[in-house]
C-alpha positions as a printed NumPy array, in Angstrom:
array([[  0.   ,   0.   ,   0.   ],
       [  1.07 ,   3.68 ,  -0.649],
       [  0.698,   6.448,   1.427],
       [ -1.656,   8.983,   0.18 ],
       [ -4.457,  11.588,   1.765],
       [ -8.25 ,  10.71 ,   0.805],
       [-10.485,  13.317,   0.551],
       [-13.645,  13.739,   2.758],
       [-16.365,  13.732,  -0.02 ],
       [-19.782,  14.662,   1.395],
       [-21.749,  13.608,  -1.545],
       [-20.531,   9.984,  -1.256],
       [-22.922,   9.407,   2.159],
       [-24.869,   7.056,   1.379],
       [-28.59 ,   5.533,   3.805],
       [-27.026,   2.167,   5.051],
       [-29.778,  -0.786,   5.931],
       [-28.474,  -0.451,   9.17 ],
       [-30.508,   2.815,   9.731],
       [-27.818,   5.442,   9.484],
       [-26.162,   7.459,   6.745],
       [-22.464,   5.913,   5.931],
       [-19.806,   7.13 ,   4.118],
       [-16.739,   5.237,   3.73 ],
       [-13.781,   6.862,   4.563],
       [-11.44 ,   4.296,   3.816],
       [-12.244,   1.175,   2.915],
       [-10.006,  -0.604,   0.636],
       [ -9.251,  -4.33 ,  -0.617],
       [ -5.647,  -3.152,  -0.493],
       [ -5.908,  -2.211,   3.237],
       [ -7.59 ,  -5.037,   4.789],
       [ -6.409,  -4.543,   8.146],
       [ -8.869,  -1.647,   8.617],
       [-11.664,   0.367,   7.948],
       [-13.062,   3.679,   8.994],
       [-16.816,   4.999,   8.216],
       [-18.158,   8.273,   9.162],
       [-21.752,   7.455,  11.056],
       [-24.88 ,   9.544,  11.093],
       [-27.798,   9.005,  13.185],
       [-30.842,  11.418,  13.204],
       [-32.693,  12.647,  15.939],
       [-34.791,   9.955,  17.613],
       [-33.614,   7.05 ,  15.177],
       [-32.328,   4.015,  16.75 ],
       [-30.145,   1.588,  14.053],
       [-31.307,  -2.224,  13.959],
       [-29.805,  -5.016,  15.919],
       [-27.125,  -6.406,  13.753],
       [-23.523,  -7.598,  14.55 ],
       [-20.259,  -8.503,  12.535],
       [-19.071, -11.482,  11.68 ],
       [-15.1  , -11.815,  12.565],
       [-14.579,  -8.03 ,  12.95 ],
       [-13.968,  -5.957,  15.706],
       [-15.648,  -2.432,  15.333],
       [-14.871,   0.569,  17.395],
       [-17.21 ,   3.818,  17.662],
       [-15.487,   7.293,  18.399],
       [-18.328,  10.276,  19.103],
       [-17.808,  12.913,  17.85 ],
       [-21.099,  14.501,  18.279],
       [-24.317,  14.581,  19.573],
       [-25.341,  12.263,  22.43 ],
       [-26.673,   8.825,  22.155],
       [-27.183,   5.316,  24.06 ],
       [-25.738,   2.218,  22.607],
       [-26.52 ,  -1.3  ,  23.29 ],
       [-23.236,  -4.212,  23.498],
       [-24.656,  -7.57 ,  23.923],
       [-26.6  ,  -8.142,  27.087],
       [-25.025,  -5.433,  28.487],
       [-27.715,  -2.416,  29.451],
       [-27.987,   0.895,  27.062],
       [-25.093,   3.057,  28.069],
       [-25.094,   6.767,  27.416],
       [-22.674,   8.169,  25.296],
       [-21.232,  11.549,  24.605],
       [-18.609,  12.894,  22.306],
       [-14.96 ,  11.571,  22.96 ],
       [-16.068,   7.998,  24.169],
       [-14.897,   5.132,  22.749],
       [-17.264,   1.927,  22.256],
       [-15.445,  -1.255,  21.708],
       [-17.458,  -4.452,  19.827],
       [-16.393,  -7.42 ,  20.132],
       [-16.421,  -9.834,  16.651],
       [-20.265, -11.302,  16.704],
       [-21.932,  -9.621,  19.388],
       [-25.274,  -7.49 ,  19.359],
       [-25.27 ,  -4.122,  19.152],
       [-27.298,  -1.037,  18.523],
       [-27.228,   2.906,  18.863],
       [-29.996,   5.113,  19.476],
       [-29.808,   8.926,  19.423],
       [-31.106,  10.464,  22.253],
       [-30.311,  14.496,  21.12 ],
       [-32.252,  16.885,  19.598],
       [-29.272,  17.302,  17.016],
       [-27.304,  14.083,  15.113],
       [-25.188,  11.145,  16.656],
       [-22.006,  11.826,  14.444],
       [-18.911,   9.008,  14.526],
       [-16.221,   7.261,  13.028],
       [-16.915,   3.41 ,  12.89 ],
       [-13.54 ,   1.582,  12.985],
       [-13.421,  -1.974,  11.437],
       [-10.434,  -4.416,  11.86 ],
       [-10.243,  -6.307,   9.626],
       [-11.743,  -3.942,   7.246],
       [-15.989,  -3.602,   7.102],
       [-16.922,  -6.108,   4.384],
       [-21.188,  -6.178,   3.976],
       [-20.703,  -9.609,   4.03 ],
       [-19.871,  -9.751,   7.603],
       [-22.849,  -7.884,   8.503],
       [-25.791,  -9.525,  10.126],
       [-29.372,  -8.043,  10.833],
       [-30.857,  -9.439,  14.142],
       [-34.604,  -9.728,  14.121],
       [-36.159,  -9.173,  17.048]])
């Protein structure tokens, strides 16, 4: 892999199953060690139970306020500058509690492949 800068492109956000807005801010088949996604959750929206398959995913706030859902663990709040670490395969789910939007970076290792991802019906 080279080094390079990637651009933040705001027309490349794109409505994700999941219930958010994505947009992939590096995501590469020649960096498969890692992945980062810029999240946004609207005001009131909670994203579905889903989980990843064989990746570890990491939230950083960096706005807004919200409560997320690990596992059987119960809804923690969250504010910007916390970290939430996922374990590979467990439950999870964020819900914005703020009149303004949840904003963060989602960071995969190994990188977020959509075939990893797994919907959880309730």
């Amino acid at each position: 892999m080279k080094s390079k800068i990637q651009r933040y492109q705001a027309s490349k956000e794109y409505f994700f199953i999941e219930g958010c807005y994505i947009n992939e801010l590096s995501n590469h088949k020649q960096d498969t060690e890692a992945s980062i996604a810029r999240a946004r959750v609207e005001s009131g929206v909670t994203t579905k139970w889903h989980k990843l398959m064989a990746t570890t995913e990491r939230y950083v706030i960096l706005e807004g306020q919200g409560d997320v859902e690990v596992g059987d663990e119960s809804p923690q709040s969250v504010y910007p500058g916390d970290v939430v670490i996922i374990p590979p395969n467990t439950p999870q789910r964020i819900k914005n509690t703020g009149i303004s939007e949840l904003v963060f970076l989602a960071i995969c290792t190994p990188r977020f492949d959509q075939k990893n991802y797994m919907e959880i019906l309730e």
